[in-house]
C-alpha positions, 0 to 999 in steps of 0.5 A: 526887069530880067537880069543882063545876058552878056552874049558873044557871037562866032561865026566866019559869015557876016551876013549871019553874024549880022542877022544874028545881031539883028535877033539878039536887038530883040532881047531886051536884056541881051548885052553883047559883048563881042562879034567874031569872025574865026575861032581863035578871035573868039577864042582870044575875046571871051577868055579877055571878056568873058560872056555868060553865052557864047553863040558860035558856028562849027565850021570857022577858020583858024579854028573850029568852033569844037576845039573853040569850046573846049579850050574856052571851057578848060578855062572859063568853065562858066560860059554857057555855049550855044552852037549854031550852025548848018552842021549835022552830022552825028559824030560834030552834034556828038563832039560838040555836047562832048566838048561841053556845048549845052545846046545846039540848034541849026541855023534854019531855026527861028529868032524865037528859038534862037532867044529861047536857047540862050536864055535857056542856057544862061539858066544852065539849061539845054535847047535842041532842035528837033531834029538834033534831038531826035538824034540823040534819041537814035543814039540811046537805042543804038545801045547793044543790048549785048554789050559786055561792059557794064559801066554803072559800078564806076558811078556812084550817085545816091537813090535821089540824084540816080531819080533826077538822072533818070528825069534829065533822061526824059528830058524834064528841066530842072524846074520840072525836076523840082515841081515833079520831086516837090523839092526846091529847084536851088536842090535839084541844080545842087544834085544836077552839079554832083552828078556831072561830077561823078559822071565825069561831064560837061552837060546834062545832055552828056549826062543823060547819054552816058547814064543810058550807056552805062546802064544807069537809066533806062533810055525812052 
């Protein structure tokens, strides 16, 4: 039997947040912990109970689900954040893995893909919607091939965690990092924590994003 997911859920629409409950019924191991309808109620719910997931919306009142997750993380640096929303924009989808969300879909995706996140994200590991990573693809090559700052020297990550660097670019996750590697997949998650520390952040996707910029990988 699958370990117990405890997820929590943001969002200000309750025709949604219903819907959503609707599709959590269909994860046999999903225990939810808490339905929101701002972001300060979920705010003040998951630092009180915290869940292993939380699935939130950007666009709440009190407070957006950017700030929501930023000061969630500050002290529950466990949870696993989800983002699911209408939202697009470059600069929120951005902030939002910035503030540390580990996957973001919108809100046309499927339940399927919905259930696929969150399990995802409980193992650590990131869903994005197509057109979100596609997004992040464009990102990487906005890249100026002129650019004067050359950060790499600022990081310092051994030959093995810059090799599994430039697989998290590529979009491999960590079981395929290990099969690839043939090494264990416990190794592979021990060199993914040291290279957001060294690189300074939340998420791998950030990881991959700053890795490009820097100059450390090569972007695809």
């Amino acid at each position: 039997m699958s370990a117990t997911i405890r997820v929590a859920i943001s969002d200000d629409e309750m025709p949604y947040r219903n819907a959503i409950q609707r599709t959590l019924g269909l994860m046999p191991e999903c225990q939810i912990t808490g339905v929101y309808k701002d972001g300060q109620e979920a705010l003040d719910g998951c630092l009180a109970d915290p869940p292993d997931v939380l699935l939130t919306d950007i666009n709440m009142p009190r407070m957006n689900g950017i700030e929501l997750v930023q000061r969630l993380l500050k002290k529950e640096k466990d949870v696993r954040v989800v983002v699911l929303t209408i939202n697009e924009e470059d600069d929120v989808v951005f902030e939002a893995f910035r503030a540390g969300a580990l996957g973001y879909l919108l809100k046309t995706s499927t339940p399927q893909e919905v259930i696929d996140a969150i399990r995802l994200a409980h193992r650590g590991e990131a869903k994005i919607t197509p057109r979100i990573a596609t997004k992040v693809v464009e990102d990487f090559r906005r890249v100026k091939e002129d650019d004067e700052t050359d950060d790499s020297e600022l990081y310092v990550l051994s030959d093995r965690e810059t090799e599994i660097l430039e697989l998290i670019a590529k979009g491999m996750r960590n079981k395929e990092i290990a099969l690839h590697l043939s090494i264990a997949e416990k190794t592979v998650k021990n060199h993914v924590s040291n290279i957001l520390k060294a690189l300074q952040v939340n998420s791998r996707t950030e990881a991959a994003m700053k890795a490009v910029r820097a100059k450390l990988v090569q972007g695809n």
